[in-house]
C-alpha positions as CSV (number, residue, x, y, z in Angstrom):
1,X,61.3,21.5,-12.6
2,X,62.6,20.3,-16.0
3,X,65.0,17.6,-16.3
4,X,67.2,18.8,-19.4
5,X,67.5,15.4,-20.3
6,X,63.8,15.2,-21.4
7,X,63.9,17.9,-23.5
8,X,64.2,16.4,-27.7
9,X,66.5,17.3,-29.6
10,X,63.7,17.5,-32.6
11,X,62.1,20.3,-30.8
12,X,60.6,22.8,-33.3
13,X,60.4,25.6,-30.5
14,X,64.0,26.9,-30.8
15,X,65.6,28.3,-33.4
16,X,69.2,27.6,-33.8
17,X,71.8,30.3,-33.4
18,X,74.9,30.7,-35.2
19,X,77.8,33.2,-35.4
20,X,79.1,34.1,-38.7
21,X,81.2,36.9,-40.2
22,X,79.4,38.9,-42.7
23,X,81.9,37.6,-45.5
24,X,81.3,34.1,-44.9
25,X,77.0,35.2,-45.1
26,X,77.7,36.5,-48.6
27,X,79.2,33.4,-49.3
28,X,75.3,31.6,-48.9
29,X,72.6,31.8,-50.6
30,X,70.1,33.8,-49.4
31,X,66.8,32.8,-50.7
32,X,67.8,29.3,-49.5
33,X,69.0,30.2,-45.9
34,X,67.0,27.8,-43.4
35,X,64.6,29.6,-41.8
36,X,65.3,27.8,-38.3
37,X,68.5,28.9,-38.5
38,X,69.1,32.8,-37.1
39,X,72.8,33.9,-37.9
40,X,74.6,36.2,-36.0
41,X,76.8,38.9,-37.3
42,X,78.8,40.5,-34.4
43,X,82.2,42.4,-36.0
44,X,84.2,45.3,-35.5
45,X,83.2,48.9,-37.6
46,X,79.5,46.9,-38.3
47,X,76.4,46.9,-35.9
48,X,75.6,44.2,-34.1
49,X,72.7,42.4,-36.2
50,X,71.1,38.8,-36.4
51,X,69.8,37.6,-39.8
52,X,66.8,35.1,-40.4
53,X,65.1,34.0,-43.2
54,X,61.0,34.0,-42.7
55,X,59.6,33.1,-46.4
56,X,61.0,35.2,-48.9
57,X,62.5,38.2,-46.3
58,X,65.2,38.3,-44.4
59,X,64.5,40.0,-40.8
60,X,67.3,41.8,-39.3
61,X,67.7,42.4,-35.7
62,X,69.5,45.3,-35.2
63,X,71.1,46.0,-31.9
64,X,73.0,48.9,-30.2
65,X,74.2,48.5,-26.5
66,X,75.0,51.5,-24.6
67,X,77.7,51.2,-22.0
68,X,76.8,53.9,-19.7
69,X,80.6,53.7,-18.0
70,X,82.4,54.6,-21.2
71,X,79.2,56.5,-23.0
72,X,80.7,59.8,-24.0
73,X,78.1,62.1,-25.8
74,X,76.5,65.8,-25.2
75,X,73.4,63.9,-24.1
76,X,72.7,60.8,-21.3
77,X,72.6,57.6,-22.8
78,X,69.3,57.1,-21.7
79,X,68.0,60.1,-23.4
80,X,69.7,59.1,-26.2
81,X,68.3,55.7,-26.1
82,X,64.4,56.9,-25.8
83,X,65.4,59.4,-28.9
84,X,66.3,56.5,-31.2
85,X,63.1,54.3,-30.4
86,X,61.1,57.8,-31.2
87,X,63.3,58.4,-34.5
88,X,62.9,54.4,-35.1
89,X,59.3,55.1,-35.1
90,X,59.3,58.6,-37.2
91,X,61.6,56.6,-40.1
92,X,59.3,54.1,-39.8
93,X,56.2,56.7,-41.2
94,X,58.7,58.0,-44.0
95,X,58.3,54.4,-45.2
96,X,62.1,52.7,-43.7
97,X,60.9,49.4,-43.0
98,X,61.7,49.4,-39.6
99,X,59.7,47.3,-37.2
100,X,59.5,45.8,-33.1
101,X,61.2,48.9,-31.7
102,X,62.3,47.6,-28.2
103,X,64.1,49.6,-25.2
104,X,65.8,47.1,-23.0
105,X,67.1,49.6,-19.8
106,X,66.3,47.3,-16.6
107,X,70.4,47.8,-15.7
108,X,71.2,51.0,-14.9
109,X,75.1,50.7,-16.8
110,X,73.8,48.6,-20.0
111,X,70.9,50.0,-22.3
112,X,69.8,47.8,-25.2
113,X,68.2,49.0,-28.4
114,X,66.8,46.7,-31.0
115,X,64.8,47.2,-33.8
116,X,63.9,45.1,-36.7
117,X,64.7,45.7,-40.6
118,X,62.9,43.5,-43.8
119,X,64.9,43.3,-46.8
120,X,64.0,40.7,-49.9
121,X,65.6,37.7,-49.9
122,X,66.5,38.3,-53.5
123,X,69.2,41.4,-52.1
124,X,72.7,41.1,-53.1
125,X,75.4,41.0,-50.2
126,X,76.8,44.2,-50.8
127,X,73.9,45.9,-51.0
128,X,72.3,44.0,-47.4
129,X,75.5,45.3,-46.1
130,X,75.2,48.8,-47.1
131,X,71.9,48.9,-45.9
132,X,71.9,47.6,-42.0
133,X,75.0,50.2,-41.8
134,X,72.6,52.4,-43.4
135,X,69.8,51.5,-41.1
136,X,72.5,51.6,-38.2
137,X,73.5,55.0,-39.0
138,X,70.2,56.6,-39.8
139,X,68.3,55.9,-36.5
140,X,71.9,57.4,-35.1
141,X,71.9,60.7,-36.8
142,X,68.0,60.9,-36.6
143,X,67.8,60.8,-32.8
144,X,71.2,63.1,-32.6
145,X,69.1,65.6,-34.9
146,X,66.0,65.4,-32.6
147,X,67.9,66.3,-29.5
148,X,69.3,68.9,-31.2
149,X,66.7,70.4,-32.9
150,X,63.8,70.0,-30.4
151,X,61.7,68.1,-32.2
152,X,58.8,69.2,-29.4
153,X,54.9,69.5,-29.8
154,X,53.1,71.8,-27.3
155,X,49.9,70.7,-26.9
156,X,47.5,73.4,-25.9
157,X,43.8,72.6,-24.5
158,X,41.6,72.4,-21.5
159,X,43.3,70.7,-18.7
160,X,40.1,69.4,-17.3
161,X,37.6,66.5,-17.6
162,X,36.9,65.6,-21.1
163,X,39.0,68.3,-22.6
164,X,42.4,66.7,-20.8
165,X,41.3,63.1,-22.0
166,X,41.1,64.4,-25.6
167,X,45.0,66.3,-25.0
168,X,46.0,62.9,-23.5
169,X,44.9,60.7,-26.3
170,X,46.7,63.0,-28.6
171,X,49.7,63.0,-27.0
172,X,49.7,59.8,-26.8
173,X,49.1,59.2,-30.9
174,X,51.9,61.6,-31.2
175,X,54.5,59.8,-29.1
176,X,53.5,56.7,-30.9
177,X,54.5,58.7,-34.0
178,X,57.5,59.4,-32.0
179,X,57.3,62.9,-31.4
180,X,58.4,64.9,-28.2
181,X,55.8,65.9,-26.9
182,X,54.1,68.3,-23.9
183,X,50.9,69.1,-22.4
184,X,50.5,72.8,-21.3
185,X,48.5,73.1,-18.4
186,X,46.5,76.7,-17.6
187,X,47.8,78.1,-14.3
188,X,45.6,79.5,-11.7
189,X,46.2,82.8,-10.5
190,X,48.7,83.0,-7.4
């Protein structure tokens, strides 16, 4: 076991964490951020984000937690959870740079989605702000649209031996695209 009092302070390993309001972010510099430094932006009418300097990008780590208690929505929060990692992933092909897509749903009651979001360094405040909403917002209305609008592919094809190993490699490149998608079997005669 590790004594904590072994540990250095000088260790490179962690990163430090700190919680700021988005007005006192646009207050700094951003191409002079420390990039050891990750800075926490947690505020009311904004989405939870964390913001860290790697080189001359900012990374932002977007989160959404679902409370399945007080979730009120046509859909299950866990539905709607797997339909924004699959529209995370379709934005992603329209060229959003959206990155490290991750479903967090181990506890039944709290779902955790987090995806990541590269902007330049060089981005004024107003428009970093208007962006992570944006970001926020379009993987939101996306996944709302797919479930929908069925955003399904059928996939048709032999269901045996080589013929089912070619439908399941496709299916699988299309979920990775973040498609819906549904291997039809042929049914024997009853």
């Amino acid at each position: 076991m590790t004594d904590l009092n072994d540990i250095s302070d000088d260790n490179d390993d962690f990163e430090d964490y700190e919680d700021i309001s988005f007005a006192e972010l646009s207050d700094l510099d951003l191409t002079t951020l420390p990039e050891e430094v990750t800075y926490h932006i947690f505020e009311n009418n904004f989405p939870d984000c964390s913001i860290s300097r790697h080189g001359d990008k900012l990374e932002i780590r977007i989160e959404e937690h679902i409370y399945t208690k007080y979730w009120f929505h046509k859909y299950h929060a866990s539905v709607f959870a797997d339909a924004m990692i699959k529209a995370i992933k379709r934005l992603r092909i329209e060229g959003v740079p959206f990155s490290d897509e991750e479903l967090d749903n181990d506890d039944e009651v709290h779902i955790f989605i987090r995806w990541t979001l590269i902007e330049p360094t060089t981005i004024d405040s107003k428009t970093l702000s208007e962006n992570i909403n944006l970001a926020f917002d379009s993987v939101f209305e996306r996944a709302n649209s797919m479930l929908e609008n069925s955003d399904s592919i059928l996939i048709l094809g032999k269901d045996t031996g080589e013929g089912l190993e070619l439908l399941k490699r496709i299916q699988s490149h299309l979920d990775n695209l973040g498609f819906y998608t549904y291997i039809i079997k042929e049914i024997s005669n009853l």
